[in-house]
Legacy VTK file of the C-alpha trace (Angstrom):
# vtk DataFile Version 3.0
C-alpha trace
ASCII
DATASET POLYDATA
POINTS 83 float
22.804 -2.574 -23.212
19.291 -3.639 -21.911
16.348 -1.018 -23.344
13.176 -1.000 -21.335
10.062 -3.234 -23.118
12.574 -4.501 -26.154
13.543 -7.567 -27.286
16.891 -9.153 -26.268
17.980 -12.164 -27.907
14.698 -13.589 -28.232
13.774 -12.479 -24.604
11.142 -9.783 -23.823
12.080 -7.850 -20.728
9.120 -6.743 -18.484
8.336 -2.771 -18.038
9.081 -1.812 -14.224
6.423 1.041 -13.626
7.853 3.484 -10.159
5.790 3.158 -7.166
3.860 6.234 -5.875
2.460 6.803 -2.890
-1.366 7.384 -3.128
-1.769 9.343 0.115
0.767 11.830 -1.200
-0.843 12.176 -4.488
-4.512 12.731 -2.471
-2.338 15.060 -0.680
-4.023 13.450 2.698
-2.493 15.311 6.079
-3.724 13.129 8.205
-5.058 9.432 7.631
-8.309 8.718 10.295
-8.660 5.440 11.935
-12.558 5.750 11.209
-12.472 6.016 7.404
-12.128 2.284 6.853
-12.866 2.469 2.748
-9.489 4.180 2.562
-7.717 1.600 4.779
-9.370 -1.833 3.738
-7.571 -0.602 0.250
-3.968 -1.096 2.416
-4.925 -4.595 3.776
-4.901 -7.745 2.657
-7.558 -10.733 2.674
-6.448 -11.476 5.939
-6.123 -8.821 7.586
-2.353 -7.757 7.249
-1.020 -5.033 6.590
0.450 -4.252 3.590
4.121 -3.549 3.766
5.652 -0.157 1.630
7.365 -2.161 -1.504
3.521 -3.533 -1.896
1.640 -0.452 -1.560
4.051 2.096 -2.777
3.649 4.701 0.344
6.442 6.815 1.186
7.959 6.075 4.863
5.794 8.840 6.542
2.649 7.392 5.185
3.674 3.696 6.230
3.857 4.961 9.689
0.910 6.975 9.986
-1.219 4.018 8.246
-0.253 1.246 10.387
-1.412 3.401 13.561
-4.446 4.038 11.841
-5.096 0.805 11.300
-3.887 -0.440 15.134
-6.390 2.094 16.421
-9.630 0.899 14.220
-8.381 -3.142 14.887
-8.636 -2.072 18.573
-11.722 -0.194 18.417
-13.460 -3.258 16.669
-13.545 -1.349 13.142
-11.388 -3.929 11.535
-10.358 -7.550 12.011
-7.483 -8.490 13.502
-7.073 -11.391 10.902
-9.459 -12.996 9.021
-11.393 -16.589 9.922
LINES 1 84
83 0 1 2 3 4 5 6 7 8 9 10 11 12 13 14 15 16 17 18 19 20 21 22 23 24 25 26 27 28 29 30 31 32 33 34 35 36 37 38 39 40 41 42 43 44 45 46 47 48 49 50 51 52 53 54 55 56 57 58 59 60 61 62 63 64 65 66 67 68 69 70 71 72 73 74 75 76 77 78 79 80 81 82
């Protein structure tokens, strides 16, 4: 069988850390559209958003993110993409 961060047959096999969702370990409630530290940390150079196998949020999170971040691109807090 395959063992985690050993040797097979000459081959090292890479260590898959789990995922966890950051906003669940803060134990945030509810995610503002105004705090844009926390949410420039779940967007990329461009301006996308980043999707959940990226980031690591849970589902609830996801959701609750992307309307933050909808709500702060509309009230001119963040760029819609980047130039």
């Amino acid at each position: 069988m395959f063992q985690r961060g050993k040797k097979v047959k000459g081959k090292k096999k890479k260590v898959i850390r789990k995922k966890y969702c950051r906003l669940c370990v803060e134990k945030m409630v509810e995610i503002d559209y105004r705090d844009i530290k926390t949410l420039s940390g779940f967007i990329t150079e461009r301006g996308k958003i980043l999707s959940t196998k990226v980031s690591g949020n849970c589902a609830k999170h996801q959701k609750k993110l992307a309307v933050a971040v909808k709500r702060a691109r509309i009230c001119s807090l963040l760029p819609f993409a980047a130039k």
